[in-house]
N, C-alpha and C positions, 0 to 999 in steps of 0.2 A: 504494500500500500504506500502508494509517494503521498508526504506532509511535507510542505514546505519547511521553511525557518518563516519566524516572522520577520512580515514584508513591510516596507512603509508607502505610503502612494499619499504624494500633495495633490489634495481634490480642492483647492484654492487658497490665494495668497495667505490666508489665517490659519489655515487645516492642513496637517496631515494625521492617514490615519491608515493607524495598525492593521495588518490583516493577515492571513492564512490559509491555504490549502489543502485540500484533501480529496486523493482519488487522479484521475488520468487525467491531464486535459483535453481528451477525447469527450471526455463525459459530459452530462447533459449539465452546463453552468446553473450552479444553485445558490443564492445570494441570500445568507444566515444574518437576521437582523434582530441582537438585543434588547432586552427595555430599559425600560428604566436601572441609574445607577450599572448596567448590567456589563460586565467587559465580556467578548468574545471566548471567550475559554466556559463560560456558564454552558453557550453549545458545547458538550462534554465532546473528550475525545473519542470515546465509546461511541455515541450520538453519530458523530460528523462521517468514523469511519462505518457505519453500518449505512448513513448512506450514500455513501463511496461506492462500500459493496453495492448498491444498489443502483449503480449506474450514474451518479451524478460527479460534477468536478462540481465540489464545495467549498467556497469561501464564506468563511465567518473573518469579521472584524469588530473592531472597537469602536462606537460611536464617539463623536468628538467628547471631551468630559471626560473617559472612561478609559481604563487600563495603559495603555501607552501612544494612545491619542492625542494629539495638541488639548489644552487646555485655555479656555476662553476669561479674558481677564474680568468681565462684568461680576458685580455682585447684585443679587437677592437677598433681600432681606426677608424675614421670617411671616412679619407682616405682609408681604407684596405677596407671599404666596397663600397665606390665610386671605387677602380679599379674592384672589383669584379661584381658592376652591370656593368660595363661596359664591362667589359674582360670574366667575369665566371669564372676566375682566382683568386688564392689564397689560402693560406692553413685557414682555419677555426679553431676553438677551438673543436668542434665537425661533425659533419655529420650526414646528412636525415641517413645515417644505424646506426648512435650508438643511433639516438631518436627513428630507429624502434627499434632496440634491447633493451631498456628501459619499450616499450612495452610489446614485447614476453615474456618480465622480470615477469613483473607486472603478464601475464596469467602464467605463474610459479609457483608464489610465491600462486595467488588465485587455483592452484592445476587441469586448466583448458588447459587439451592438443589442444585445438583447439578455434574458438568465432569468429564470425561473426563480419569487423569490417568495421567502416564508421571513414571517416578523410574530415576534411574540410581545404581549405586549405593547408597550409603546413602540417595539419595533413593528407589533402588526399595526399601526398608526400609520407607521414611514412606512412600511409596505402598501398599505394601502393607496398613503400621499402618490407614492413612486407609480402605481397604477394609475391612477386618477391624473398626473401631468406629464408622465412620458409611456400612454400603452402602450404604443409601439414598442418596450423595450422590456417587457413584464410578461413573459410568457405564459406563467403560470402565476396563480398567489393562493398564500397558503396564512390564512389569520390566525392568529394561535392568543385564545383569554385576552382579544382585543377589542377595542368597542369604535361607534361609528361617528364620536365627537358631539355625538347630540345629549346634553346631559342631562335627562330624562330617563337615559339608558348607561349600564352601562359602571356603573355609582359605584364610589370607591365606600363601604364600610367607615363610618365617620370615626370611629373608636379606634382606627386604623392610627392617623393623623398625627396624632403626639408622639409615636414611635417613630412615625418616620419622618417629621421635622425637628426631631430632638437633638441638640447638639452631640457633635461627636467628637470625643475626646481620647485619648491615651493613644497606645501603640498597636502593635499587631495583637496582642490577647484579647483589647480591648473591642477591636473588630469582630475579632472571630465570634467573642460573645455576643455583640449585636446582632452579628450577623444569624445566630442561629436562635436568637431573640424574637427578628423579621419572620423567618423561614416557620418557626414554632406555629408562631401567627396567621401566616397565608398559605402555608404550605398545603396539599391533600392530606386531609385526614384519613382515606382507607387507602393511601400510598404510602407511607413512610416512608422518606428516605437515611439512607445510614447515619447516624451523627458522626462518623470517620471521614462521610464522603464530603459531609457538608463542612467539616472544619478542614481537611485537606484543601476544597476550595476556595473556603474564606482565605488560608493561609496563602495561595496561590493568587488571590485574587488581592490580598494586599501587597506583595512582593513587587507583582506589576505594576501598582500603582492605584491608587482609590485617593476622590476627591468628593468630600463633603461638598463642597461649594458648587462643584457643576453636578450631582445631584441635584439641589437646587434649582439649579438653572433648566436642568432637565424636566424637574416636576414641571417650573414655571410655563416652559414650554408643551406640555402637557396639559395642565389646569387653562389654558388662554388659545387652545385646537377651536379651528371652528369646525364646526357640522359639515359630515360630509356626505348624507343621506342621499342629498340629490346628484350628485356627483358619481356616488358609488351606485349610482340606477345608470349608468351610462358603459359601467362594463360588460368587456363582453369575452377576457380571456377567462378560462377554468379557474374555480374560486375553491377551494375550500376553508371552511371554518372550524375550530376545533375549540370547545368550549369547556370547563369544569361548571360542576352543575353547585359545588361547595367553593366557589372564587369569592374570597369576601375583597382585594384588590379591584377587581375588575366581576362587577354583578354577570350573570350569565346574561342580561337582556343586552349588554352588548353585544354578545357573539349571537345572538338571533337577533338585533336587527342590524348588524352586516349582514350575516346569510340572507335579507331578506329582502333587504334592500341593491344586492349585486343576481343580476339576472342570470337562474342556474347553478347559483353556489350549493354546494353541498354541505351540510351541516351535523357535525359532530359531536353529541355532548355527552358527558362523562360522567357518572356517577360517582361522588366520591374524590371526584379532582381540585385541586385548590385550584392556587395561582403560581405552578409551578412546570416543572417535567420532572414527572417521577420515573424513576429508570425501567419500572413496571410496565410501564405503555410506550417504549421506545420503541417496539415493534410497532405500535398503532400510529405514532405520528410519522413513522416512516415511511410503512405501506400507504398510509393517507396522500403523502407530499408524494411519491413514484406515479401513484394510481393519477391523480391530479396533473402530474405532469404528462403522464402518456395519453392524455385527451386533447392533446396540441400536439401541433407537429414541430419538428424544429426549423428553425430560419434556416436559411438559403446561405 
């Protein structure tokens, strides 16, 4: 199985950003999109290479904010994002379109006019975005526990809130226990995932680099999305959605009304699933993303 080294690719004068491979470059281009706070290596390695075997060339990388991505100099303040979950109001430091265009970037720079792409979360935001202002280049899209910016739907758990804009203090220890803090939190309750696997992570995941502050910036950019309902009634590549039916992050009525609002999309919900990928159903969001892909044909 060919994995690159991590790559770096300038997608504009302020950004560059991390990324990685996995699988032939013969294979069917699969563009792996983060959420929130989330760095590239959350797509586990396990993950990436199962769907390698599965015929795809996979790139996961790091949204700007996250692992060893450029980092943006703006601040959010704590307030600016309490009026925004409340309101949807506010100007942000960026926008779900300049982290889709980060992406489109990235398939640029890799020399790839088109690529099948799956976003979880706030990456299924940007994959959405990415659908919705360049279809020509979105072969397939795969929504994963993501919602359609209308926020009616979709609703983050309010008791959520104070954990995750709580200041973050001390060193790596002090991550790894936030981190399985969060995880406790949103995680599937009939998935467990290992506490080895998730503090191996966190450990890995601070090593690379973690920033409180473009978190932040990322919620911000999140909380202040606008509606994409009408927008997402105008595709027309193969959709699927993939929902937990226990998301207290992201309510399940996000992931039914994307499927319902993209014409055709096929809709997946999970008994049992948080707001995570539990290594239990890595068969099912694999076979899901292949199945998805092979109802398009590839470009020319």
């Amino acid at each position: 199985m060919a994995v690159s080294e991590e790559l770096f690719a300038p997608v504009s004068p302020e950004v560059e950003i991390c990324y990685q491979t996995f699988g032939s470059v013969d294979g069917d281009p699969l563009l792996l999109v983060m959420g929130l706070g989330g760095p590239m290596i959350w797509w586990d390695d396990d993950f990436c290479t199962r769907l390698a075997a599965a015929g795809f060339h996979v790139i996961r990388y790091d949204n700007r904010d996250t692992g060893r991505s450029s980092r943006m100099p703006q601040r959010v303040t704590r307030a600016q994002l309490i009026r925004a979950f409340s309101t949807g109001r506010g100007k942000a430091p960026y926008s779900i379109s300049e982290l889709a265009s980060d992406g489109l970037a990235l398939l640029d720079h890799l020399g790839l006019p088109a690529a099948h792409v799956a976003g979880i979360s706030m990456g299924g935001m940007i994959a959405q975005t990415m659908a919705i202002e360049a279809p020509a280049r979105v072969l397939s899209l795969t929504s994963i526990m993501s919602t359609t910016g209308r926020r009616t739907v979709g609703w983050q758990s309010p008791d959520l809130l104070p954990t995750l804009i709580a200041p973050r203090r001390g060193g790596k220890e002090a991550y790894v226990a936030t981190n399985a803090l969060v995880w406790g939190l949103i995680g599937s309750p009939d998935f467990p995932v290992d506490a080895d696997f998730l503090r191996t992570r966190a450990e890995d995941t601070f090593d690379r680099g973690v920033s409180a502050s473009g978190v932040l910036r990322q919620m911000c950019a999140v909380l202040t999305q606008p509606n994409r309902t009408l927008r997402l009634r105008t595709l027309h590549m193969p959709t699927l959605v993939i929902h937990g039916m226990a998301d207290k992050m992201v309510h399940v009525s996000g992931g039914r009304a994307t499927a319902s609002a993209i014409p055709g999309a096929e809709l997946i919900l999970i008994d049992g699933m948080g707001h995570d990928l539990p290594t239990d159903l890595y068969d099912t969001f694999v076979e899901g993303i292949r199945r998805t892909a092979d109802r398009v044909s590839a470009p020319d």
